[in-house]
C-alpha atoms as one frame of an Amber mdcrd trajectory, in Angstrom:
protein
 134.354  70.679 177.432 132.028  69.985 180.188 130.408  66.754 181.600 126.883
  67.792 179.673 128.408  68.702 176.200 130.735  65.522 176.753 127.665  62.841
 177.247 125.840  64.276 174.091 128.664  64.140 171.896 128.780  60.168 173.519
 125.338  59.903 172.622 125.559  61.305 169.066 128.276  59.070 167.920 126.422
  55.471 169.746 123.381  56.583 167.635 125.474  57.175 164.655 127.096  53.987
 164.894 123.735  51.840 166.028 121.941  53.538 162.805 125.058  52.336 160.568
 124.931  48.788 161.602 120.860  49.023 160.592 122.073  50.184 157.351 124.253
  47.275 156.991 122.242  44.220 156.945 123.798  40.796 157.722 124.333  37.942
 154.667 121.296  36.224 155.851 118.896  39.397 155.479 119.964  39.393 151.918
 118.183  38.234 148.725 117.956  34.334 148.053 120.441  34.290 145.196 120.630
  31.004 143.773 123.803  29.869 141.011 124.609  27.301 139.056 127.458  25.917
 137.314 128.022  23.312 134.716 132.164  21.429 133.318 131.388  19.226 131.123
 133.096  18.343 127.285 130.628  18.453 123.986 127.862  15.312 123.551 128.826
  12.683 121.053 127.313   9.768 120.073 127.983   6.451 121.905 129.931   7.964
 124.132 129.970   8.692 128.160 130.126  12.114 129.051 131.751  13.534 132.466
 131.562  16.276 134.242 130.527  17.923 137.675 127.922  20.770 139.007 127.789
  23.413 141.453 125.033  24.921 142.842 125.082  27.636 144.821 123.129  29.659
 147.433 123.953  33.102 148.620 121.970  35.043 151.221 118.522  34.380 153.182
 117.322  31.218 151.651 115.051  28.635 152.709 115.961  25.590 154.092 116.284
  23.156 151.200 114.864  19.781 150.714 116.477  18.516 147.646 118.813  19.283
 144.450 118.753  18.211 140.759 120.472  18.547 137.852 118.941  18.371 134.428
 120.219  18.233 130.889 117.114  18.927 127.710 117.253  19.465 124.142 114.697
  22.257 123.401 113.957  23.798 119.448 112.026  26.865 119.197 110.218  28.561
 116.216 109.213  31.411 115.924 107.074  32.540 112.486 104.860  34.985 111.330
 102.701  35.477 108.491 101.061  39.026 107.080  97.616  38.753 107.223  96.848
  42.498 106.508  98.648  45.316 104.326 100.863  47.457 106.946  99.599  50.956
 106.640 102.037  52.969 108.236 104.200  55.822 106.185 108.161  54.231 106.703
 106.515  49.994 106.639 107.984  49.738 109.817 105.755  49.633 112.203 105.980
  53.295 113.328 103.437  56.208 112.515 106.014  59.252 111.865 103.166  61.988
 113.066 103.176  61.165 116.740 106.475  58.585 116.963 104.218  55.503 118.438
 104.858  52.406 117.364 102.024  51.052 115.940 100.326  47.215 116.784 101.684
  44.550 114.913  99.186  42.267 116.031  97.029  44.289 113.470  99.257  43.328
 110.600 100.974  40.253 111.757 100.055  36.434 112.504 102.027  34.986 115.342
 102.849  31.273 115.813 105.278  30.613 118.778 106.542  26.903 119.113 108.669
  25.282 121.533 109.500  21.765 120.874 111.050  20.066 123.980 113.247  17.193
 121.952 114.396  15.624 125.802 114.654  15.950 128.796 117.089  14.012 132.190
 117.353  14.605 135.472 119.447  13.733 138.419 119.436  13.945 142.131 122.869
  15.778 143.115 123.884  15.449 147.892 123.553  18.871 149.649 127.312  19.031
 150.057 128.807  21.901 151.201 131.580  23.236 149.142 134.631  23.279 151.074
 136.130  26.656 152.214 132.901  28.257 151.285 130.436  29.904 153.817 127.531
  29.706 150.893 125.494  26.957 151.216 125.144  24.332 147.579 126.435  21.195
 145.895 129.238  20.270 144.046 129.297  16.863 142.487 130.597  15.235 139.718
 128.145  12.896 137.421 128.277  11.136 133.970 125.858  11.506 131.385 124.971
   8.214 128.486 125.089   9.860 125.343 123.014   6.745 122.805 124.198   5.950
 119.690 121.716   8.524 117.973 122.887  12.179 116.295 121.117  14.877 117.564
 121.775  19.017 116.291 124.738  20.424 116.315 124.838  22.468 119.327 124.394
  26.155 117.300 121.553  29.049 118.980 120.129  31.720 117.627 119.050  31.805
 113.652 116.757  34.310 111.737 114.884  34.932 108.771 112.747  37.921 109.705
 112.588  41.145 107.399 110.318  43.789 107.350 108.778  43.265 104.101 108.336
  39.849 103.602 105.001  38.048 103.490 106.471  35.146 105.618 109.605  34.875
 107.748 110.619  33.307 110.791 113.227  33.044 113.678 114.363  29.628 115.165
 116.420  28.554 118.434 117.826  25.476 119.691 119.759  24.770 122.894 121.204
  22.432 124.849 120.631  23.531 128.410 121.902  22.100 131.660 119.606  23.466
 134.448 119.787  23.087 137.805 116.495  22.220 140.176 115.856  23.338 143.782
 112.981  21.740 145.881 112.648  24.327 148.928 111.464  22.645 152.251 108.502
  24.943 152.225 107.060  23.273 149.092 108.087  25.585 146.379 110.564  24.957
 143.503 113.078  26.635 141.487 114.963  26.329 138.270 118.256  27.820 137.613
 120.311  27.819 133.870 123.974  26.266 134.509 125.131  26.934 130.932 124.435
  25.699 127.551 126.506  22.830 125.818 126.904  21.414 122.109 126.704  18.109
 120.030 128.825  16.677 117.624 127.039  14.541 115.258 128.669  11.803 113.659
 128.281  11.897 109.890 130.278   9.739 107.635 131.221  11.126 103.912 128.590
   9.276 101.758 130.400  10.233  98.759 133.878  10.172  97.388 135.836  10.496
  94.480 136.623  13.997  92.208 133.601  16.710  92.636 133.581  19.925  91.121
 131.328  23.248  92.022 130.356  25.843  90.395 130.158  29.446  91.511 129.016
  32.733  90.088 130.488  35.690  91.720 128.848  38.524  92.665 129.342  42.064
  94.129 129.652  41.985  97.751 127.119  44.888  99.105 127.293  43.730 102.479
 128.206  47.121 103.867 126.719  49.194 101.191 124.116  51.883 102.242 123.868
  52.742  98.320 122.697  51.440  95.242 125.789  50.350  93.026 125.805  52.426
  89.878 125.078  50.314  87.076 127.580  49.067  84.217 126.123  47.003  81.545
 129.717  46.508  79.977 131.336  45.549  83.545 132.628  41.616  83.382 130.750
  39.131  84.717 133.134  36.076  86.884 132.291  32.657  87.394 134.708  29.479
  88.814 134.570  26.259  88.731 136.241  24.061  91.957 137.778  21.030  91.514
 137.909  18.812  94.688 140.181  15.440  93.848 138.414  13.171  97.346 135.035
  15.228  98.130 135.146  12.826 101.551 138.459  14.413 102.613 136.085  17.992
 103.216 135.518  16.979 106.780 136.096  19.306 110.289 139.544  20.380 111.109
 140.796  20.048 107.447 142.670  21.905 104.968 141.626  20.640 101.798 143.628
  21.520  98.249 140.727  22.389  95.161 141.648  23.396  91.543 140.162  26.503
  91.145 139.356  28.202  87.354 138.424  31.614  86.653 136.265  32.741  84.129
 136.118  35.931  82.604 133.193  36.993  80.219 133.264  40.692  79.148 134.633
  43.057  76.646 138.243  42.448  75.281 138.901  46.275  75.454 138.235  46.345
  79.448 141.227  46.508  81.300 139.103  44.536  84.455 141.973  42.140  85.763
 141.317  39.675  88.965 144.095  39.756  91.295 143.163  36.770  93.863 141.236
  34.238  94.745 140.589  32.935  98.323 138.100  29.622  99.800 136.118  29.893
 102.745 134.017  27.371 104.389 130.942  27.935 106.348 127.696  26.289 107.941
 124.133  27.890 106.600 120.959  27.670 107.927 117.667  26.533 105.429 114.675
  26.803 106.762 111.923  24.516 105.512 108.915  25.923 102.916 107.489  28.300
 103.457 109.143  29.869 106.477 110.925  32.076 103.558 114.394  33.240 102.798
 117.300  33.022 104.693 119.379  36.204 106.225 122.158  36.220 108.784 120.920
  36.147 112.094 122.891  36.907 115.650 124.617  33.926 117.092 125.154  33.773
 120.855 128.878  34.583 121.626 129.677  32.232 124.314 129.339  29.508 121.627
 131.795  30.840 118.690 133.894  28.098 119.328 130.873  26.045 118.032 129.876
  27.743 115.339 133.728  27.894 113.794 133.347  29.374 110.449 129.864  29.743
 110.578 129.805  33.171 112.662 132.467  34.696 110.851 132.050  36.476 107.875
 134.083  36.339 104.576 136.547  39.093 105.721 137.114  37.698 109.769 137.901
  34.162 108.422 140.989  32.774 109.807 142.308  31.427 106.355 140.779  34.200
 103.947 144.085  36.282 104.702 147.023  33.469 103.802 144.526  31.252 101.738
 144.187  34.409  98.749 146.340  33.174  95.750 147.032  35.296  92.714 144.937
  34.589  89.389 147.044  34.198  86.167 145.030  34.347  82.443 147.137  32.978
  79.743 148.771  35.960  77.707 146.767  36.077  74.340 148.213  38.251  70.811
 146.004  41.172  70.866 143.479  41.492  67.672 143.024  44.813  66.561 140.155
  43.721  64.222 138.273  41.720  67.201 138.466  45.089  69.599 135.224  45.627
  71.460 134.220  41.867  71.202 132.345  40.248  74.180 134.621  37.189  74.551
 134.983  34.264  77.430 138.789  33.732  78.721 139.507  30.747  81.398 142.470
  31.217  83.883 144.827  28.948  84.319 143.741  26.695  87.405 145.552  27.787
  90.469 145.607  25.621  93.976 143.372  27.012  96.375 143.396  25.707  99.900
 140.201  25.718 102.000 140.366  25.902 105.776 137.471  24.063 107.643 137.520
  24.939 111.666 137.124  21.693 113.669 133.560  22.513 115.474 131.814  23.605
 111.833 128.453  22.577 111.816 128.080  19.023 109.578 125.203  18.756 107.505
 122.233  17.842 109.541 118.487  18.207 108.989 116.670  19.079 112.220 113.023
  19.930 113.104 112.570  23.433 112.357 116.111  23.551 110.018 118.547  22.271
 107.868 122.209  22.800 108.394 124.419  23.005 105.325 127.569  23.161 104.713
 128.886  26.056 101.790 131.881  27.101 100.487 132.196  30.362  99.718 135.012
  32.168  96.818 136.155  35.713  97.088 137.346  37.357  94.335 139.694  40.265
  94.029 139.300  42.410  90.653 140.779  45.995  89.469 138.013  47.907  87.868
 138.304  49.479  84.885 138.710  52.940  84.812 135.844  53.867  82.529 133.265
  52.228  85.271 131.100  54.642  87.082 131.996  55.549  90.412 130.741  54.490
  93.718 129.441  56.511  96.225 132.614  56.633  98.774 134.720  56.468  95.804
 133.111  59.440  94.227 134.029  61.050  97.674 137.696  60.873  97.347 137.991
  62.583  94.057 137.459  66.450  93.589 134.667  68.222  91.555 136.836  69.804
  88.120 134.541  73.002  88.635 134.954  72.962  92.511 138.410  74.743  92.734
 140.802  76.446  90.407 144.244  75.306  89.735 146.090  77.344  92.465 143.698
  75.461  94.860 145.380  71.974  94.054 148.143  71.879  95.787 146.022  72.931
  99.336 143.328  69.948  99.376 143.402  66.339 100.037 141.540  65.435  96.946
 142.695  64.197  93.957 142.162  65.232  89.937 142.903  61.760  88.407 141.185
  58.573  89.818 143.203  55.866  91.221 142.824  51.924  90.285 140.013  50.546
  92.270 139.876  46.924  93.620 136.052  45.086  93.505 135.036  42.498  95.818
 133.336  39.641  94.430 131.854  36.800  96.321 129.675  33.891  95.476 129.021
  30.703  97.279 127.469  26.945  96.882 126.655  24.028  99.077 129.476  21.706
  99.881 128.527  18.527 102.201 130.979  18.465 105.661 131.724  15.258 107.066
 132.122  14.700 111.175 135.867  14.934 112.304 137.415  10.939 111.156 138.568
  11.399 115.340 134.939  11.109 116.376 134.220   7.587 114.853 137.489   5.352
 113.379 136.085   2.050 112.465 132.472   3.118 112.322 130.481   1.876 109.669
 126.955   2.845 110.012 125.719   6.244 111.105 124.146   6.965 114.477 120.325
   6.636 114.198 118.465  10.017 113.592 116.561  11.811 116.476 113.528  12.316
 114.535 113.497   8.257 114.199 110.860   5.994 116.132 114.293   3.931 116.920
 116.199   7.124 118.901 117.222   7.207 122.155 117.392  10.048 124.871 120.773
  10.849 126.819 120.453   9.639 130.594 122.268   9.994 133.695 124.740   7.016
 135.093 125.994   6.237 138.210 129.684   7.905 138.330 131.141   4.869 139.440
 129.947   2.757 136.577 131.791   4.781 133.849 134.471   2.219 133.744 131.941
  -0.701 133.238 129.477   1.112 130.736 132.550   1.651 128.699 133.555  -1.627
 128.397 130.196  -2.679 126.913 129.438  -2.380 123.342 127.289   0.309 121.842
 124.023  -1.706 121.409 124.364  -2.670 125.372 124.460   1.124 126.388 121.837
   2.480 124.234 119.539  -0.382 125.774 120.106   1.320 128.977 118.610   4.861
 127.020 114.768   6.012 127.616 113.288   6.085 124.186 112.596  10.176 123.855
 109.285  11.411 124.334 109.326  14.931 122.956 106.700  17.666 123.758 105.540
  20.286 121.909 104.467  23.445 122.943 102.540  26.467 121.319 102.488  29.608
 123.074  99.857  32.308 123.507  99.968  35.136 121.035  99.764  36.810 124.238
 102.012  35.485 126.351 105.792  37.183 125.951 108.402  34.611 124.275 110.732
  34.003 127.082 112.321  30.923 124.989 115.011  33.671 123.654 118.832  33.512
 125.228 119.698  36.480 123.040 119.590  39.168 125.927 121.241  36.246 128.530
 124.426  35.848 129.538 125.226  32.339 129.237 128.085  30.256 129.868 129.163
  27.391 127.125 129.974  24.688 129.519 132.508  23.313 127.336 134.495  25.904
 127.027 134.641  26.228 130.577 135.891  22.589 130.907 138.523  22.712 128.172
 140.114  25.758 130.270 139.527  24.758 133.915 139.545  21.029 133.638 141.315
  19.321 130.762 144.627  20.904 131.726 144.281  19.278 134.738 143.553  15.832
 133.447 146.429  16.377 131.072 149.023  17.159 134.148 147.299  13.875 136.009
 147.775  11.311 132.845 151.278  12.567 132.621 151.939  12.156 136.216 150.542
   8.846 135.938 152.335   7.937 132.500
């Protein structure tokens, strides 16, 4: 290779390398990206809450001027109201000729409400994280939680359906939020993860209580009509609870449970089990119309316990299912064919109630309540009609000639089917006895003139603010000055964390933090 062909194959490779490093811009010629973080355990009444923040910031940022860390209650509602007849050929909003969804503002009234129930702030130190190269805070701060019950901490609920003259969706959310003040005047706010509250509800009632449900066939996951049988038996149970305070969170409670049977004496219908499930439902008040599940936001499961889970994914439907026994009876040849009521003998039924269940709680947009809900397990009779994916199973007598039998998966003679009823009924849920021994008057409601707001304490005076009695603290509380908000029918609804990713902050501190205070106390102990 000669000296010429030499220098330009130099000269290639330094501009090959120089255009590279272009391509391969430096951390500070990157995006501001700006994080937050958020350990801290659930809010409960009277109590001091601690926990610590991070904020941090990645990339070509300005210089910063301060940091803040904020904790607010906000409720959202979102309703609408048909204010003209919807035209279009499926009711859904779409015209099937062209495929374009139509405008609902043509059929639809809008009201958008944000209701901001608190708000608290506190200054966090620019101190940089050690062994980082980022640039943030990290600081640990206490939060006074007054003597005054708030929502349980539980997101996303809805009520909208296509058809119905009024319906509407509601949020609430406890979010801690982290606030930037740039040194060139601007300001930015940053979600550091949602948290929860426990309120503290004692049992108002005791003594024996007994319920009464009617069960019904469970369509949930039916895409069919279910053929109709007007000799099919008809189930309804009463449940016996012997101390209706006992029903509180993280409980198994024992009820006397009583089938009743009211059908044909010829029917060879037979129930096989019955199970107890708890749950939390969500009432909306008049006239934001009827109630249908709505999505919950995962991060918070934990929170919701039972309430998320359907009758099937419940934790004690499996070993909770007990068999039903009727009392053998002399069959009466001249009564055959008579529509007769039988009772079961009672059979003990426990009911599992997850420790972060909703209590029952009335808030500003809606009303938790507590339900219990009975499955039922029955063998159908084989003169009922078939079902749709029953039907399925079995082959068509005029379908295939003998010879064929013995080459198909279906089957000539129909197997015993099992139904599954459910029905359900309210059932008050008392806060956990661990969350107030001794207490003998509720926490003040948050819709009361006499509530107070949450505030942020000086770290160091946890120790202090502890040893003071509850009255003394919640002295120290800003009375709460909430705001509400309507937004423009125009403006997009941005209140929504369904589409978010979003981090339950005390979750996060029950796995990264608790352990650790465990393995301290017992180093100490």
């Amino acid at each position: 290779m000669n000296l010429r062909a030499s220098t330009l194959l130099l000269l290639s490779f330094l501009a090959s390398a120089i255009s590279a490093s272009k391509a391969e811009p430096s951390e500070h010629e990157l995006p501001c990206r700006v994080r937050a973080w958020v350990r801290a355990p659930d809010l409960v009444p009277g109590e001091i809450i601690e926990g610590d923040a991070r904020i941090k910031l990645d990339g070509d940022c300005p210089e910063v001027e301060s940091y803040a860390l904020g904790l607010r209650l906000k409720e959202a509602s979102r309703s609408r109201t048909r204010i003209s007849p919807e035209t279009s050929p499926g009711q859904g909003g779409w015209s099937f000729a062209d495929q374009q969804p139509m405008p609902l503002g043509e059929v639809w009234d809008w009201h958008n409400e944000v209701r901001l129930a608190f708000e608290a702030k506190v200054p966090l130190a620019a101190r940089e994280p050690n062994g980082h190269g980022s640039r943030g805070s990290i600081q640990e701060f206490a939060l006074l939680v007054p003597y005054t019950n708030y929502p349980p901490g539980v997101n996303s609920h809805s009520s909208i359906e296509p058809h119905k003259e009024n319906s509407v969706r509601t949020e609430s959310f406890y979010e801690y939020f982290a606030e930037i003040h740039w040194a060139n005047g601007t300001r930015q706010e940053v979600l550091a993860g949602i948290t929860a509250f426990q309120p503290l509800i004692p049992a108002e009632t005791s003594g024996e209580n007994t319920v009464k449900i009617t069960f019904k066939e469970s369509r949930q996951f039916s895409v069919e009509p279910f053929p109709d049988d007007p000799l099919r038996s008809t189930y309804t149970a009463d449940i016996q609870f012997a101390d209706i305070s006992q029903v509180v969170q993280g409980s198994k409670v024992n009820a006397s449970v009583t089938i009743f049977r009211t059908g044909y004496n010829n029917r060879t219908d037979e129930p096989l089990c019955v199970n107890l499930i708890h749950s939390g439902q969500h009432n909306w008040p008049e006239p934001t119309g009827p109630v249908i599940g709505g999505k919950h936001l995962g991060q918070i499961a934990k929170q919701l316990g039972a309430a998320s889970r359907s009758p099937s994914q419940s934790e004690g439907a499996g070993r909770s299912c007990r068999p039903v026994d009727f009392p053998k009876q002399d069959h009466c040849w001249e009564c055959d064919g008579v529509l007769d009521v039988t009772a079961s003998n009672p059979v003990w039924v426990p009911l599992y109630i997850d420790t972060m269940s909703p209590v029952d709680f009335s808030a500003a947009y809606r009303n938790y309540v507590g339900r219990v809900t009975a499955v039922l397990f029955v063998t159908a009779d084989p003169s009922e009609p078939m079902e749709s994916h029953e039907r399925r199973m079995y082959i068509n007598p005029n379908g295939h000639t003998d010879d064929e039998y013995e080459w198909i998966s279906w089957t000539k003679q129909r197997e015993v089917q099992c139904r599954y009823l459910s029905g359900n009924v309210s059932l008050p849920l008392w806060s956990h006895s661990s969350l107030g021994p001794g207490v003998t008057q509720p926490p003040i409601h948050y819709l009361s003139p006499e509530a107070r707001a949450p505030v942020f304490v000086d770290s160091a005076m946890v120790s202090k603010l502890r040893d003071m009695t509850v009255e003394e603290r919640d002295a120290m509380a800003p009375v709460p000055n909430p705001h509400v908000s309507v937004i423009p029918k125009d403006e997009v609804d941005n209140t929504s964390y369904e589409a978010r990713s979003i981090i339950y902050v005390g979750e996060t501190w029950a796995k990264k933090v608790l352990p650790k205070l465990r393995e301290r106390s017992q180093g100490q102990g």
